[in-house]
N, C-alpha and C positions, 0 to 999 in steps of 0.2 A: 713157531707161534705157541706151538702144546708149551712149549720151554719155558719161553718166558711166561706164560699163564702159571706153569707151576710154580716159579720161582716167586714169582706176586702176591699168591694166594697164599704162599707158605709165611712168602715175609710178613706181610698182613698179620696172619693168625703165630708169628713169631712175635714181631716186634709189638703187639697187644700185649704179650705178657714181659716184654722188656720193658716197653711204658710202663707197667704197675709196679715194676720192681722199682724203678728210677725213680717213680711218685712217691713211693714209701722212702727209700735214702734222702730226697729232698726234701719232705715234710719235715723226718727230724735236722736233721741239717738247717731249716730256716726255722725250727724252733727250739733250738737246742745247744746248732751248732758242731753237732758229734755226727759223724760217718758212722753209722751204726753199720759193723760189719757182723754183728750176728743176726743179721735182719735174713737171710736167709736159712740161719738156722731155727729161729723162731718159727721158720713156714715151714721146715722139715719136720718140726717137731709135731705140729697144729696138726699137718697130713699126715700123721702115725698115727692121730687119737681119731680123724676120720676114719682111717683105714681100719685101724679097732673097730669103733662102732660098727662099720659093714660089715664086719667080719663075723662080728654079734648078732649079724640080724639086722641091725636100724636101718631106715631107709636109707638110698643116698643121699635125700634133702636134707633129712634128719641132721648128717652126720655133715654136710658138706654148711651148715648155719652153724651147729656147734662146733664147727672147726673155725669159723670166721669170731666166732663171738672168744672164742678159745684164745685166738690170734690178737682180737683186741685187747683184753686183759691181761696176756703173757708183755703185751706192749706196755702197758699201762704199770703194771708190776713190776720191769727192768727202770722204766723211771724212776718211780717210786722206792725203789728198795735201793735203786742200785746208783745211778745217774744222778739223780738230785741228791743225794748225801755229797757224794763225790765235789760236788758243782755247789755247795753251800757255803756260807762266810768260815762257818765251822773250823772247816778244812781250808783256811786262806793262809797258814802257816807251812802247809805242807803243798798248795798251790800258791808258790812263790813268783811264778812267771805266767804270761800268757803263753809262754810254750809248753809249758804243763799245764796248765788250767786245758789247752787242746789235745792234750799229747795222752791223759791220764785215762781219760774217759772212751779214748778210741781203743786202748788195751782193755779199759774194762769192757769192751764187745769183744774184741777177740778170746775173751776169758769165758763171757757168756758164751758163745760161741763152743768152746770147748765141753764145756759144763750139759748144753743143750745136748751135742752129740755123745756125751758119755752116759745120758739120762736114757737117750736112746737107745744106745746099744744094752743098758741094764736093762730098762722095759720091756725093751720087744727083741734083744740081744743083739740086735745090728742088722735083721735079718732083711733083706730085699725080696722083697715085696711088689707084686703087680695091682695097678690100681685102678679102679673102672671110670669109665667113660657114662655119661648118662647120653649121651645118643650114638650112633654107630659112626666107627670110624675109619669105615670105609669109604672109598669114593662115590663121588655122585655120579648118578647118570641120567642124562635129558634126551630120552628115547633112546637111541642107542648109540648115543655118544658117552663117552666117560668122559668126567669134567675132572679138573685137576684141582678140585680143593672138596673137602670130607665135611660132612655134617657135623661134626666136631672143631672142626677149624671155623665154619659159622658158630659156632653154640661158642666159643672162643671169643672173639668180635664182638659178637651181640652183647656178650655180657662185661665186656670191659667197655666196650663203648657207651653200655648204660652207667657203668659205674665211673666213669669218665664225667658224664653229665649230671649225674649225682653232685659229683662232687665239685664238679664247675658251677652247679645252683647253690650249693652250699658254705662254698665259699664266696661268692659275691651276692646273695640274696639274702645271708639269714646272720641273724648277730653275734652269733660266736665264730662263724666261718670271717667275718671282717676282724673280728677281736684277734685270732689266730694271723690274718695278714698283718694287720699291727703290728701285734704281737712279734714276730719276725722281723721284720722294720727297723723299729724303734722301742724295743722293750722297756727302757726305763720312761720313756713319756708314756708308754702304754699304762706300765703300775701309777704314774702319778693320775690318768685319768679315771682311777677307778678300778678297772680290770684286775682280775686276779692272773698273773701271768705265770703263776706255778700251775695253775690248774688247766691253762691253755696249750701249756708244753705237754701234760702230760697225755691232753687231749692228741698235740699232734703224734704222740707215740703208738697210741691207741688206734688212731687212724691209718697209720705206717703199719703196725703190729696186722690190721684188717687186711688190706692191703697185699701184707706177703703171702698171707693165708691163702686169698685168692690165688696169687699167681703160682704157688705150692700146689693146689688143687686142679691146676689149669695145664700146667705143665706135668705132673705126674702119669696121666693116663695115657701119654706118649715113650715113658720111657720106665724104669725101673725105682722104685722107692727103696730108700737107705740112708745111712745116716749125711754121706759125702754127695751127695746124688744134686742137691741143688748151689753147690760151691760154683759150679760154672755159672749158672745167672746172676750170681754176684756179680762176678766178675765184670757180665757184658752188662748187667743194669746199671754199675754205676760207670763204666765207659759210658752206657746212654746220659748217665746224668750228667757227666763231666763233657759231654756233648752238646747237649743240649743247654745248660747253664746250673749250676746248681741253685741260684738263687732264684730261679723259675719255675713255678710247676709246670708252665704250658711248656717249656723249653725240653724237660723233662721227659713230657709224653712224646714230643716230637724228637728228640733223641733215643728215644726206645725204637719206635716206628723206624726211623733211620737204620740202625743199628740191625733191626730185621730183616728189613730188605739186602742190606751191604752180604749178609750173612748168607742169607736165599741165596740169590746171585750168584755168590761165592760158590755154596754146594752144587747146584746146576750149571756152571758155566765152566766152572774150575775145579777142585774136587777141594774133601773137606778139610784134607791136613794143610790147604792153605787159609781158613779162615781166621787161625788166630795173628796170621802175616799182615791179612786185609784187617781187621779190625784194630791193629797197632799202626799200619799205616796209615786208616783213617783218624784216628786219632790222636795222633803226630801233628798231621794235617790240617784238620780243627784247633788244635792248638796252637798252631803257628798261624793261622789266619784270623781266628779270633779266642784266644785264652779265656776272655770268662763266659764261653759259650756261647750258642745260635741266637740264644734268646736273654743270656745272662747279662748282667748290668755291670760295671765295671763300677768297682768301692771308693768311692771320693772321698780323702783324705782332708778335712782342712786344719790347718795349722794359724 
């Protein structure tokens, strides 16, 4: 029972930072279109300038808001500078196909991508780095029982699940968050209603860019910061998303949560150099049973 307790609370307080990674790849993906694969470089990068600031002195809140506000803006600056040039009439000469119109803008992430980790290793030399926890993260104990999940793995939870709900009000209650689902949908009836839809993509970058910052911050003070250090949550965030459905956010969070537990499991039942067996298998497996995901919508063609 200790076991499976462990491997529950773990995947819980796992798959909470898989869900944010999977919500930031499916944001821009449903407004953009692009698999931003240097979205967890962006969060690498965000948790160096926190970890500076601590380093300096600044609180941890201090540093752990100007690492999200950091995060938004480095989002909002790869559209802007980078993505939207890219993706403009401009350039319709030199995107001659819709296989490059897709094809172009997924290297210019792996480019960013590169670019972020060499910013890295010049600023702060590559060096790894340990990074704090703001509550203890050691186990709990309820008289003198020791409980198998750590006041860090709640402090974990608590805060993606508020920002979970955040962003579930925000998108179905307030008029930019419905402009954004539009937006996504049907971009061109969106511009003819009004809507500015350059401004709404760049928005969902922005929100992505927040996003990774989070789960950079969240995941960090479990393990070592460096410039390579968050390539693995790529990895399993956007398994979550390609799980879950990419044209879903709910699909998204429930593909990350999936994905954590599959993994828990994995490490307590089995050992760890089988989880990346389990997680190809699982997602084999979802793809042969349902291809555009738990929750994804399948794209209707009409001719």
């Amino acid at each position: 029972m200790n076991s499976f307790l462990t491997a529950f609370f773990a995947g819980t307080s796992q798959g909470a930072i898989y869900a944010l990674v999977s919500l930031g790849l499916v944001l821009v993906w449903r407004g953009a279109g692009v698999v931003n694969f240097a979205q967890m470089g962006q969060a690498m990068f965000t948790t160096y300038i926190a970890s500076q600031l601590i380093q300096n002195e600044y609180s941890y809140w201090s540093a752990f808001v100007i690492a999200l506000i950091s995060g938004a803006l480095l989002g909002a600056l790869v559209d802007l500078g980078i993505m939207r040039p890219l993706s403009s009439r401009k350039n319709s000469l030199l995107l001659n196909s819709q296989s490059m119109r897709t094809t172009i803008p997924v290297i210019a992430s792996l480019g960013i991508l590169g670019v972020l980790k060499a910013l890295a290793g010049i600023f702060w030399a590559g060096e790894e780095r340990g990074f704090p926890a703001p509550v203890p993260t050691t186990g709990l104990r309820l008289g003198n029982t020791d409980l198998a999940i750590t006041g860090f793995d709640l402090f974990v939870i608590g805060v993606v699940f508020l920002t979970l709900v955040l962003t579930t009000i925000f998108f179905t209650r307030t008029g930019m968050g419905l402009a954004m689902r539009a937006s996504a949908l049907n971009p061109e009836v969106t511009r003819l209603s009004g809507i500015r839809v350059g401004s709404v993509r760049t928005l969902s970058w922005a929100i992505s860019g927040t996003a990774s910052s989070l789960a950079g911050l969240l995941v960090t003070p479990k393990t070592n910061l460096s410039p390579n250090t968050l390539d693995l949550l790529l990895i399993v965030g956007f398994t979550a998303a390609v799980v879950g459905g990419l044209t879903s956010l709910a699909g998204s969070v429930l593909g990350g949560f999936i994905l954590g537990y599959v993994i828990a499991f994995v490490n307590v039942y089995s050992a760890p150099e089988n989880v990346f067996l389990a997680i190809l298998i699982f997602l084999l497996l979802a793809l042969f049973l349902r291809p555009q995901g738990i929750l994804g919508s399948k794209e209707v063609r009409r001719v």
